[in-house]
C-alpha positions, 0 to 999 in steps of 0.5 A: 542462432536468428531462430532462438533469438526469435523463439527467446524474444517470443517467450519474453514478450508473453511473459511481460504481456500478461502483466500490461494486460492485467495492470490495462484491465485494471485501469479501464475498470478504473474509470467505471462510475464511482459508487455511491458511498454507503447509507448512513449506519443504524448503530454507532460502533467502537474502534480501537485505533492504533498508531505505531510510532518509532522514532516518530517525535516530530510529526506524531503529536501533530496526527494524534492531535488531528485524529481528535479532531472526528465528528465522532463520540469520543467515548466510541474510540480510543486512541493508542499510540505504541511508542517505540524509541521516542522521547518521554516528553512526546509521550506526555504529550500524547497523554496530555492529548487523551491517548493511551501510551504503550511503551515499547523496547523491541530488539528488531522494531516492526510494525507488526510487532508494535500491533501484538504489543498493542492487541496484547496490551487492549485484546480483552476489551470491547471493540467492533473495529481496528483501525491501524494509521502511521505515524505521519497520517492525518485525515478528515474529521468524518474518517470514523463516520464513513467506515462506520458507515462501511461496517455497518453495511456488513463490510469488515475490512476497509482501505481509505484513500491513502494519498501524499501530504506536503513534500515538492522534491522531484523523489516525493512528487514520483511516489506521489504518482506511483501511489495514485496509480496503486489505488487506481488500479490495485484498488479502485480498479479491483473493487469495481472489477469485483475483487478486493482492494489491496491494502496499504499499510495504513487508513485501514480497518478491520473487525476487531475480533478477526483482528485479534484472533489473527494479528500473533500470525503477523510477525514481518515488516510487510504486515499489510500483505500478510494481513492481505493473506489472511483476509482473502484466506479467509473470504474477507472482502476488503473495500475501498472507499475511494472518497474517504482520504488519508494523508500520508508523507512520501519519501524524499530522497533517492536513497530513501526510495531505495531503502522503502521499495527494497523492504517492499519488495522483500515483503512481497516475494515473502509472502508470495513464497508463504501464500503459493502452498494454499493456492491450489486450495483457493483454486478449487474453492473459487478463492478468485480474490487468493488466486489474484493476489499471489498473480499481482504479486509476480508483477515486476514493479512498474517502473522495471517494467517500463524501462525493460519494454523500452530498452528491448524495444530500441534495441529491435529497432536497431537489429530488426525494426519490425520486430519492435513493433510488437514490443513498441505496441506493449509500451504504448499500452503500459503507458495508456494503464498508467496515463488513465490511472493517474490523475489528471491533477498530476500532470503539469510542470512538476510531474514533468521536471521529476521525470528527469529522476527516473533513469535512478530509480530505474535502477535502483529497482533494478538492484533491489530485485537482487538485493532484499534479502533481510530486510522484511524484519525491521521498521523502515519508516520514512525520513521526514522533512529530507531533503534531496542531496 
């Protein structure tokens, strides 16, 4: 019996390795130089810029309002919004605002849904880039310029720095945190390894014509990630202008956390089972960019990760200490992945008060691995301006 708990634990430890080694990596090519952003554009291109809205009554006036604020020609851009389930005085405004409304009454509301009835509703006309930003988004008055600047450098899909706004509940300061690292080690990290950004779901832009040409293929609530596929399908290169910020709202509450990881994590086991059959394609092509996002898409969530390394590491303390230290050793190295993918203006009284709710959240990821069924269908879009019960 000693010798197949031995021969187990030996499995298990390889197989939680490989993913610290990988999120390890990323983190220390994370801290590489940062690129110099790219040289000013030679042609000044048209954008088509969507905002999804579902019940998104108080805060969507306020983005629509701050995207007008570009240091851009306002006769280059248009902006859209995709009012599904707001209030006709929110959508007048919009238009008082300048923005183009499209009404919207889905049975089961998705983002991807809003997109078609966007591109359906704007596909004849002509535009060099989409650019696709949430309903809580507001960013800085150069974003049209910076990813001018990236297309026109031949770059036809972009991920800005996607980062929190406001929000000081204990839930909203972890998720703060968790999608720093993201963007260190998915995104920065990945980039300056050569490999393409992940994207995020919104600061995000893509050549229009691609756009329209694969958008009907995108039909669940993880649009992000079949966007992703299709991209990397293709041989797009996605970057990330680290440099370039949008502010985006962060959940609140514990349950609100439960609710957006268990659509996430519903999304990517969907598009990890739809993009493993052209794997062995991306394999013999030198697809590297397919090939490392179906593999980031078998890593179990971080925080998971962390609580499962500890626990097996107390409990080999408590049988055969030496034992342990192997997997106190991959525990030391997780942690050192996300101390150098985390921001030094993170860490303080805040960061270290919210600690206290990661035993739930721990948990809560726990069930949603065994709990993401039908979820991946609906518009799950964060409570704003919740507070923690």
């Amino acid at each position: 019996m000693e010798s197949i708990a031995s021969a187990l634990d030996m499995v298990v430890f390889v197989l939680i390795l490989i993913p610290v080694i990988y999120l390890f990596t990323f983190a220390l090519f994370a801290q590489k130089k940062k690129p110099e952003p790219y040289p000013p554009a030679v042609k000044k291109h048209k954008f088509l810029v969507l905002f999804p809205a579902y019940k998104e009554d108080k805060v969507i006036v306020e983005s629509v309002r701050n995207f007008y604020q570009q240091d851009y020609p306002s006769h280059l851009y248009k902006v859209v919004v995709i009012s599904d389930g707001m209030k006709e005085e929110t959508d007048s405004e919009l238009k008082s605002l300048s923005a183009d409304v499209i009404k919207a009454a889905f049975e089961n509301s998705s983002k991807a849904a809003a997109l078609n009835l966007a591109i359906a509703e704007r596909g004849n006309s002509s535009y060099d880039m989409v650019v696709i930003m949430d309903a809580d988004n507001i960013t800085t008055p150069d974003f049209l310029i910076k990813i001018n600047d990236a297309y026109d450098s031949g770059i036809l899909a972009i991920q800005a720095h996607r980062t929190a706004k406001g929000g000081n509940t204990e839930v909203t300061i972890l998720d703060k945190v968790s999608e720093e690292i993201n963007n260190s080690i998915y995104r920065e990290g990945h980039v300056r390894a050569g490999l393409s950004s992940a994207l995020i779901g919104s600061g995000l832009a893509i050549d229009y014509d691609w756009f329209v040409r694969n958008i009907p293929m995108v039909t669940s609530a993880g649009e992000d990630k079949e966007l992703e596929l299709l991209l990397l399908k293709d041989g797009i290169f996605i970057d990330y202008l680290q440099y370039l910020y949008v502010y985006d709202e962060k959940v609140a509450t514990v349950s609100a956390y439960y609710k957006q990881r268990r659509r996430w994590m519903a999304a990517q086991l969907d598009m990890f089972r739809r993009g493993i059959r052209d794997l062995p394609k991306a394999i013999t092509t030198g697809n590297i960019d397919y090939c490392d996002k179906l593999f980031q898409w078998t890593i179990p969530p971080r925080i998971v990760l962390t609580g499962f390394i500890l626990l097996v590491s107390i409990a080999w303390v408590l049988v055969n200490w030496t034992v342990s230290l192997k997997w106190w050793f991959i525990f030391f190295m997780l942690s050192s992945a996300l101390s150098l993918a985390m921001p030094d203006e993170l860490y303080g009284s805040p960061f270290k008060k919210a600690l206290r709710k990661l035993p739930a959240l721990f948990i809560l990821s726990l069930v949603n691995l065994f709990n993401g069924r039908n979820v991946n269908k609906r518009f799950i879009h964060t409570q704003h301006g919740e507070e923690i019960k």
